[in-house]
N, C-alpha and C positions, 0 to 999 in steps of 0.2 A: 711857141717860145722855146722849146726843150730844142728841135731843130734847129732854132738859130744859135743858141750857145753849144751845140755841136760845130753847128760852121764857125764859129769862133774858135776853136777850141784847134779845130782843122786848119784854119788861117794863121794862129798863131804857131801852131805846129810845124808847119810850110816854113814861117817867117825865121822861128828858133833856128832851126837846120841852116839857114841862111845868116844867122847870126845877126837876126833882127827882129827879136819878136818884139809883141804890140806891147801897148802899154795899154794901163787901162781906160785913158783918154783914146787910145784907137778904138780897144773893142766898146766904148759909149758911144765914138761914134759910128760904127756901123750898127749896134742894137737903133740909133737914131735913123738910120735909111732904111734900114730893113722892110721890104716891101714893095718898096718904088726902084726896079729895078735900074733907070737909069741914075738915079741918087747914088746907086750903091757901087755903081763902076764907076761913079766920078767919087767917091772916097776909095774905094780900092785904087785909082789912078790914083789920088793923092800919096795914100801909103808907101805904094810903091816908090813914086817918087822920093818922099821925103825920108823914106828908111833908104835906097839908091843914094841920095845925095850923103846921107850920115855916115853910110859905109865908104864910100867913094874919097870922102872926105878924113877919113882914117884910115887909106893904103899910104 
């Protein structure tokens, strides 16, 4: 568990610098895939998309 709130921690890191970090309904749900590794690239695809859409959406 310590490893996953590191990758959280990391993810949102990445996301800030992009001026889109998580929120804490993202990182619930990636602690909720965590493990099934294709679970957790279709919430990382989601992410991306819907933080993409929010930024995109605010140029």
């Amino acid at each position: 568990m310590k490893n996953l709130e590191k990758l959280i921690e990391q993810v949102n890191g990445s996301m800030s610098i992009e001026g889109m970090p998580l929120t804490e309904s993202d990182k619930e749900r990636i602690r909720h895939y965590a493990g099934d590794d294709a679970k957790v690239e279709e919430a990382v695809a989601e992410l991306v998309k819907k933080h993409t859409s929010s930024k995109e959406a605010s140029s």
